[in-house]
C-alpha positions as CSV (number, residue, x, y, z in Angstrom):
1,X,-22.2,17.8,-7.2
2,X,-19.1,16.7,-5.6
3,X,-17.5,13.7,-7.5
4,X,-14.2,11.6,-5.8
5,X,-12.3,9.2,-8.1
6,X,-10.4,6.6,-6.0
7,X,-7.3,5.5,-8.2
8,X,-5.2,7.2,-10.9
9,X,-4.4,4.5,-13.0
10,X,-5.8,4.3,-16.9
11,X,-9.1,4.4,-16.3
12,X,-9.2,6.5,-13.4
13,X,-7.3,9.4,-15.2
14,X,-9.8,9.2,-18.3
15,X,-12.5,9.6,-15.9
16,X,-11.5,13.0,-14.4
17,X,-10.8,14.0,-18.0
18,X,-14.1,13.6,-19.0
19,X,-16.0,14.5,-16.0
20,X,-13.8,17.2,-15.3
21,X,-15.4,19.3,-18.1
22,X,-18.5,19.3,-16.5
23,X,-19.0,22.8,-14.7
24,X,-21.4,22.0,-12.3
25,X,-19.3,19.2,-11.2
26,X,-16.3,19.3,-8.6
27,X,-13.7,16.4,-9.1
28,X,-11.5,15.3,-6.3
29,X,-8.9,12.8,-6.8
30,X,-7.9,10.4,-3.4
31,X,-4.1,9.5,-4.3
32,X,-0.6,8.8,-2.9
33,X,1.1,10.4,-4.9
34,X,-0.5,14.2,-5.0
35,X,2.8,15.9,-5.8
36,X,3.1,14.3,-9.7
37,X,-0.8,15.6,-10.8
38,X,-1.5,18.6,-12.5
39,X,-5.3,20.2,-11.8
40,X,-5.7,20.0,-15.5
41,X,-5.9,16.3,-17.2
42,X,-5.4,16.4,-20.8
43,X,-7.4,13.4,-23.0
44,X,-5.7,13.0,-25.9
45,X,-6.4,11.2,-29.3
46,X,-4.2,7.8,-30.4
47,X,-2.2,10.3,-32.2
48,X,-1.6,12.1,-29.3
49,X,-4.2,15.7,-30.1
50,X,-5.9,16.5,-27.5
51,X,-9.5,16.0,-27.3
52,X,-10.2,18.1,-24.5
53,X,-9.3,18.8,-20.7
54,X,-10.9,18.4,-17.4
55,X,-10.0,20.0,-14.1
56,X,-9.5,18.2,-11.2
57,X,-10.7,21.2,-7.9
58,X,-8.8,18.6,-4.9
59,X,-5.8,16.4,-5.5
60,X,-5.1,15.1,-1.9
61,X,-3.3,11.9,-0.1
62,X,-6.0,12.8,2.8
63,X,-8.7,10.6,3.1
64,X,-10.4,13.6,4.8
65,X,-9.9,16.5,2.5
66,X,-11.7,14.3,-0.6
67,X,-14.2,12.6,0.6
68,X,-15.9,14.1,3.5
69,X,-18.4,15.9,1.3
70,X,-18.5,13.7,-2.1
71,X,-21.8,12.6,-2.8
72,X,-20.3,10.3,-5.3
73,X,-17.6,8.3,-4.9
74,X,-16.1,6.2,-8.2
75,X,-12.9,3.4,-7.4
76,X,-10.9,2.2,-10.2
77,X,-9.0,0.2,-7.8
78,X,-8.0,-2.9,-8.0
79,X,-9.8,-4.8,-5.7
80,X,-6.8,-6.0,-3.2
81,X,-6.1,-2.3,-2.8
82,X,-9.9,-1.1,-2.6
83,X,-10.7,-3.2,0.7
84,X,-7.4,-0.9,2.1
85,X,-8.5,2.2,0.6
86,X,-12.7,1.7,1.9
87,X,-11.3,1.2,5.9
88,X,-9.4,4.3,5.7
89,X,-12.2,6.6,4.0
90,X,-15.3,5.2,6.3
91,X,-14.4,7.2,9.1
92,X,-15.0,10.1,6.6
93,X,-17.8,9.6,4.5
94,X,-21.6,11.1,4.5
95,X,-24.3,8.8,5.5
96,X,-26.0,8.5,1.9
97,X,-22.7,9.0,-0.2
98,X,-23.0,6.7,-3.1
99,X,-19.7,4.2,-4.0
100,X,-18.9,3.0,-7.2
101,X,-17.4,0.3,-8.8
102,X,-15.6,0.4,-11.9
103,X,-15.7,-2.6,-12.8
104,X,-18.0,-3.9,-10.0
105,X,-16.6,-7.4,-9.8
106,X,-14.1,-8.3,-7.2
107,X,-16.0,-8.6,-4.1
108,X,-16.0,-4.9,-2.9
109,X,-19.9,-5.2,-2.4
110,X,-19.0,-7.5,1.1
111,X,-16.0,-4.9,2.1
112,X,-19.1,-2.0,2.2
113,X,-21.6,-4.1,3.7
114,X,-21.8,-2.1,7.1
115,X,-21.9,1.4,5.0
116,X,-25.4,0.2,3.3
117,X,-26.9,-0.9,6.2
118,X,-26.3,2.8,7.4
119,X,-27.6,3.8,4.2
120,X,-24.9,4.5,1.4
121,X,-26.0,3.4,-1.9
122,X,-23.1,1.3,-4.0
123,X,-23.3,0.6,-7.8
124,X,-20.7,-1.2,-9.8
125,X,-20.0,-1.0,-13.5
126,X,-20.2,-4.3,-15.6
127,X,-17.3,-3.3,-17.6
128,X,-15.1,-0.1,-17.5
129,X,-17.2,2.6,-19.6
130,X,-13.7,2.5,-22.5
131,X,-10.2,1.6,-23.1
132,X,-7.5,3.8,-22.0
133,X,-3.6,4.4,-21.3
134,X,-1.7,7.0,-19.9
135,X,0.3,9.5,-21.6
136,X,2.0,10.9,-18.8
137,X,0.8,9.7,-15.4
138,X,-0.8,12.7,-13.3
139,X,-1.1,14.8,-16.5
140,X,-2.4,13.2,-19.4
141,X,-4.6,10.1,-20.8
142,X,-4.7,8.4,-24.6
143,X,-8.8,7.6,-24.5
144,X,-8.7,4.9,-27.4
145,X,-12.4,4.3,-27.4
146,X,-15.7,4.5,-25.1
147,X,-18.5,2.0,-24.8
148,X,-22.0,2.8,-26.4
149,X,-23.7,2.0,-23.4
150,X,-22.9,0.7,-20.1
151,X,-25.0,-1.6,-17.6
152,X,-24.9,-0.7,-13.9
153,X,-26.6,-2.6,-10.8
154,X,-26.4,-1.5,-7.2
155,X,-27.5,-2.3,-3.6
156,X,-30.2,-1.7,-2.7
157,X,-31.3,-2.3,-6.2
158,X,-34.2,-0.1,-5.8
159,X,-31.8,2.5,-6.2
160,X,-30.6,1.3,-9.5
161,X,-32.5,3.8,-11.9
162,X,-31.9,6.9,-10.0
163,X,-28.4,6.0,-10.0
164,X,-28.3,5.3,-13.8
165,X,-30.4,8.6,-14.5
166,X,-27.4,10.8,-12.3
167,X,-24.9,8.5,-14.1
168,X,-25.7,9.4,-17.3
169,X,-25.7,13.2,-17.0
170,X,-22.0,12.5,-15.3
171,X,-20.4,10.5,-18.4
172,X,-22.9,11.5,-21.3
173,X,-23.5,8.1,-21.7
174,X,-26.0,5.8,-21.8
175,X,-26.9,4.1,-18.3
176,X,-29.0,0.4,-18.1
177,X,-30.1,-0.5,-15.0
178,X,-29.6,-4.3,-13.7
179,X,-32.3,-6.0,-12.1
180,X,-29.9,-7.4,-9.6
181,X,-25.8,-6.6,-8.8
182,X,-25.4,-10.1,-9.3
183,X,-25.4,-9.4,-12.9
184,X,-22.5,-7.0,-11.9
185,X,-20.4,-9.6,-9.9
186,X,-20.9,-12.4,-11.9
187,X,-20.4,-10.6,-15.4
188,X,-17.7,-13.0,-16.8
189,X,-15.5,-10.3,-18.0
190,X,-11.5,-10.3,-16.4
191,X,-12.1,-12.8,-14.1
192,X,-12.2,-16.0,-16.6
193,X,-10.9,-13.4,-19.8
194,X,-7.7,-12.9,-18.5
195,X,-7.7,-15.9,-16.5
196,X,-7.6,-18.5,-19.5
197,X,-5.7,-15.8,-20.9
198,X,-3.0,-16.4,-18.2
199,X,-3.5,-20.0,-18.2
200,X,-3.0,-20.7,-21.7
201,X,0.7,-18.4,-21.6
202,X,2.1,-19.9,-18.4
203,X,0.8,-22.9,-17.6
204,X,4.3,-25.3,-18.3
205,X,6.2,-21.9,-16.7
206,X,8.9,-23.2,-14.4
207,X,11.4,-21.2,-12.5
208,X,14.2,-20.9,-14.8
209,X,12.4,-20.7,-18.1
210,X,13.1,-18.0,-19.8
211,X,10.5,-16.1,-23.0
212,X,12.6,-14.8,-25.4
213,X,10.4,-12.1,-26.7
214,X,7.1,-9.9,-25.5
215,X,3.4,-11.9,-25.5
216,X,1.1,-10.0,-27.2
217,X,-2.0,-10.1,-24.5
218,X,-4.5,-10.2,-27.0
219,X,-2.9,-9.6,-31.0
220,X,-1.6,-13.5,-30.6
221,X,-4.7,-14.6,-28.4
222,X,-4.8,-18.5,-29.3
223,X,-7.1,-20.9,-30.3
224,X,-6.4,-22.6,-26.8
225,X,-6.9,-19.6,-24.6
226,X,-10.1,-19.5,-26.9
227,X,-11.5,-23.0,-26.1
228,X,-10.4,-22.3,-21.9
229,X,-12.3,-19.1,-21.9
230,X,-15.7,-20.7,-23.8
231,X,-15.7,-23.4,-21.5
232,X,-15.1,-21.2,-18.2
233,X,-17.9,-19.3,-19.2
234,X,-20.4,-22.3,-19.7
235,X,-19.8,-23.1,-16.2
236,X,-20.3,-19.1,-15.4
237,X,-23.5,-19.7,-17.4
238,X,-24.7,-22.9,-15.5
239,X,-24.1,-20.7,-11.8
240,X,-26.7,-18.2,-13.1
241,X,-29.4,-20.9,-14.6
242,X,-28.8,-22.4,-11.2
243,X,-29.6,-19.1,-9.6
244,X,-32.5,-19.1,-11.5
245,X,-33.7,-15.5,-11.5
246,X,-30.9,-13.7,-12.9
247,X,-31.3,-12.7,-16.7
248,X,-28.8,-14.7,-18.5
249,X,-28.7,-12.0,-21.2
250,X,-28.3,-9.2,-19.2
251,X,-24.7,-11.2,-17.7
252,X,-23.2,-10.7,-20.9
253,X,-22.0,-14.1,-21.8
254,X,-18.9,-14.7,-23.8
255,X,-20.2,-15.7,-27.3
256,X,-22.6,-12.9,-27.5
257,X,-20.0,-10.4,-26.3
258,X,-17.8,-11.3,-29.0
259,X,-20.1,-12.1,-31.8
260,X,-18.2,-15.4,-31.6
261,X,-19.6,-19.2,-31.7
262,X,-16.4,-21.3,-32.2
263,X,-12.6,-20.9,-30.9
264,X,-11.6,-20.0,-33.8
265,X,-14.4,-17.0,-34.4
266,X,-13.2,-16.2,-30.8
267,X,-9.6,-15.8,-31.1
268,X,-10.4,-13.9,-34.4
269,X,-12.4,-11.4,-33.2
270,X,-10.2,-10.9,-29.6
271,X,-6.8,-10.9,-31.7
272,X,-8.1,-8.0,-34.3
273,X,-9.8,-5.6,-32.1
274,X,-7.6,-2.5,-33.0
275,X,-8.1,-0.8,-28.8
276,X,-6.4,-3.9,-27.7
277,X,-3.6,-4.6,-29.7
278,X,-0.7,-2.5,-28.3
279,X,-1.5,-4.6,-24.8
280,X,1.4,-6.7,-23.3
281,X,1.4,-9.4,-21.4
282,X,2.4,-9.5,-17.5
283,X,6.4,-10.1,-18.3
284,X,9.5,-8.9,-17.1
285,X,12.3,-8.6,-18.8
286,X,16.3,-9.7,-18.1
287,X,19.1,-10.4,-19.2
288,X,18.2,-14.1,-20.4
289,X,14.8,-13.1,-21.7
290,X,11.2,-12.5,-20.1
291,X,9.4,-13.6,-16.8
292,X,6.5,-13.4,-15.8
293,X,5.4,-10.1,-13.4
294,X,3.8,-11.6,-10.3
295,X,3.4,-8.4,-9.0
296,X,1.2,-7.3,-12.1
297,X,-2.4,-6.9,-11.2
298,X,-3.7,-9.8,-13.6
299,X,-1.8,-12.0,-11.2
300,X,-2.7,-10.2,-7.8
301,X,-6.4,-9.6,-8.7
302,X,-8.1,-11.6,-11.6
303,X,-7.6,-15.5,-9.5
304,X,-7.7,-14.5,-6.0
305,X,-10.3,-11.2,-6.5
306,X,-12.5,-13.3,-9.8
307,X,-12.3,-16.4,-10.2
308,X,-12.3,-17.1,-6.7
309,X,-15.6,-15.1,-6.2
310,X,-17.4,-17.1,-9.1
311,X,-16.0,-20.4,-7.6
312,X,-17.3,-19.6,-4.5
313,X,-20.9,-18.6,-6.1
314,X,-20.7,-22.1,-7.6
315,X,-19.5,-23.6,-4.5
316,X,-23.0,-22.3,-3.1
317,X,-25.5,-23.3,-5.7
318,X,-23.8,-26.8,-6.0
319,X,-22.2,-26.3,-9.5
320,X,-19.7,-28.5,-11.4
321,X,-16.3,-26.3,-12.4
322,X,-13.9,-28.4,-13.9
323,X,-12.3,-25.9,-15.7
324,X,-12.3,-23.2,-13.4
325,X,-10.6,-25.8,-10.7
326,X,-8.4,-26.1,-13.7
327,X,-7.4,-22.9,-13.9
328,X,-7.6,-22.3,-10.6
329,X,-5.0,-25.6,-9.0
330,X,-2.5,-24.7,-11.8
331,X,-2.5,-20.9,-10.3
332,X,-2.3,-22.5,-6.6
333,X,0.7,-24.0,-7.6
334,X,1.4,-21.5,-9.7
335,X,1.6,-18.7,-7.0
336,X,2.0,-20.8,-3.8
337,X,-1.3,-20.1,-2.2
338,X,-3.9,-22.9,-0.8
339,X,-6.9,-22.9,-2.4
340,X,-7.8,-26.6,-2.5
341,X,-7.3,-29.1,0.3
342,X,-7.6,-33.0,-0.8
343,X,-9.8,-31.3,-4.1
344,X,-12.1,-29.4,-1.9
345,X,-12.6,-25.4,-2.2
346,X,-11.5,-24.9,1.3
347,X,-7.5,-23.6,1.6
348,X,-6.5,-21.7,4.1
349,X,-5.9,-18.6,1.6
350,X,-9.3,-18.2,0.9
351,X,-10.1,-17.3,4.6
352,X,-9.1,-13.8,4.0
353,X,-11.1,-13.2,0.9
354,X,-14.4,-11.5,-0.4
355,X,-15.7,-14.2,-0.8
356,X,-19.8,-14.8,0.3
357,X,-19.2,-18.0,2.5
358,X,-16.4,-15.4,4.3
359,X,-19.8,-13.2,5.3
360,X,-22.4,-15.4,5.8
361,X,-23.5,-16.5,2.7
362,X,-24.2,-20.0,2.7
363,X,-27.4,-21.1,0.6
364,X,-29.1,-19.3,-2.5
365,X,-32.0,-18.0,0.0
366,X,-29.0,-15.8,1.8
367,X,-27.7,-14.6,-1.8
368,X,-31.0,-13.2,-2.4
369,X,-31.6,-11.9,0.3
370,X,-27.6,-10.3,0.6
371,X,-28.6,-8.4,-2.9
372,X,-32.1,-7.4,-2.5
């Protein structure tokens, strides 16, 4: 089996670590930057031991070289960089090549619609399979803890078991199939975690203002950023009931993920998770203190490529959001992009945007019938 990972970032480095043990398995990596990885990726231990190694057979900046005979293809890209990366592999890539998501949200689904109609198979992750950060980018990878399972749907979703079944040979780890990728794209993970996250750091940021030390991302997750995310995912919650035939457990809702039914429970539980603790938030630092890192991707890919998407979802079944258009005007003004226009969902910076409505999508019958 030939096996291309799209992306050498945490995530994508822990993958070809893993998988790259796997002798009946040739790794390829797509990167732009080929000159700064080794063949061999070491996965190391918090303490830094290493746990084992996995070779990588094709490190390449050619489209070409590393794709044209993968029969799997696995992007850990963020999704403003995957709708590039897709347009310059197609030309490349075999009819029934199967394309991955890790994680599936973010729209890429309506970036490969033409490459499923010509029969490629793509799948998306709920959540990344573990938590990782790099040791040394190109060589090694700290893996600082896996999932016990992982939940995967794909289009056509007939495809969804054979895809787990190969999956799990690949990553040794268990594989549940979805009844619908829906329950991928709507999975309220980054897109309203790291969103009320966001919301509840910056939201009286100004120009000028000045942190004077680091944000914790998650150790000094607040009561606030607690009650935001809870409330964002109601409304998540109140899309799929609308939707009607989408199994609300299999979504993964907020309070069951977290074993958490008040704000307080919740910020317990996010702030003392040991894998998470050593994460930063998106700031800068200068000489008058912190600011925040627009060009960080939980700016550039959790609003425009998440929250956007669920909006739109909700925009579709007719469902309230008064959070989310919460969080979402104070990022528009925020950022400087046009979402709303007199408190409508209709700026021009959505235009250019995964977004359903932007291919067609306009009632619940077309949803369907999009993700059959």
């Amino acid at each position: 089996m030939k096996l291309c990972i799209l992306g050498g970032g945490n995530i994508g480095t822990l993958l070809m670590g893993d998988i790259g043990r796997s002798e009946d398995i040739s790794v390829r990596l797509l990167t732009s930057k080929p000159d700064e990885w080794n063949h061999v990726i070491e996965v190391c231990d918090n303490d830094g031991t290493i746990k084992h190694t996995g070779k990588i057979d094709i490190i390449s900046s050619n489209p070409e070289e590393v794709v044209r005979d993968a029969d799997i293809i696995i992007s850990t890209l963020p999704s403003y960089i995957f709708s590039k990366t897709i347009e310059k592999i197609k030309p490349f890539l075999k009819k029934d090549v199967w394309i991955g998501m890790m994680p599936g949200n973010g729209g890429g689904e309506f970036y490969c619609s033409d490459l499923i109609e010509n029969g490629c198979t793509l799948f998306g992750f709920q959540r990344v399979y573990g938590i990782s950060r790099l040791k040394e980018y190109g060589k090694s990878v700290y893996d600082l803890g896996k999932k016990d399972e992982l939940f995967i749907g794909a289009i056509p979703a007939s495809n969804t078991s054979k895809v787990c079944k190969v999956l799990e040979h690949i990553l040794s780890m268990k594989c549940n199939p979805l009844e619908n990728f829906l329950q991928v794209s709507l999975t309220p993970a980054n897109p309203i975690l790291h969103t009320a996250r966001l919301y509840g750091i910056f939201h009286d940021y100004k120009e000028g203002v000045y942190y004077k030390n680091m944000i914790q991302f998650y150790n000094e997750w607040t009561d606030e950023c607690s009650e935001m995310l809870i409330a964002t995912d109601e409304e998540v919650q109140n899309l799929c009931l609308k939707l009607g035939t989408i199994d609300l457990k299999k979504v993964g809702f907020i309070k069951e993920y977290f074993g958490a039914d008040t704000a307080q429970q919740m910020t317990a539980q996010i702030s003392g998770k040991p894998a998470l603790k050593t994460i930063q938030s998106p700031l800068i630092k200068t000489e008058k203190g912190y600011i925040p890192d627009f060009n960080s991707r939980y700016f550039l890919e959790d609003f425009t490529y998440g929250l956007c998407i669920i909006k739109s979802f909700c925009e579709l079944a007719k469902v309230k959001t008064p959070v989310i258009d919460k969080i979402l005007i104070w990022f528009e003004n925020f950022s400087g992009v046009q979402y709303y226009v007199e408190g409508k969902f209709i700026g021009k910076d959505l235009k250019s945007l995964p977004l359903p409505q932007n291919f067609g999508i306009y009632s619940i019958e077309d949803v369907f019938a999009y993700y059959k």
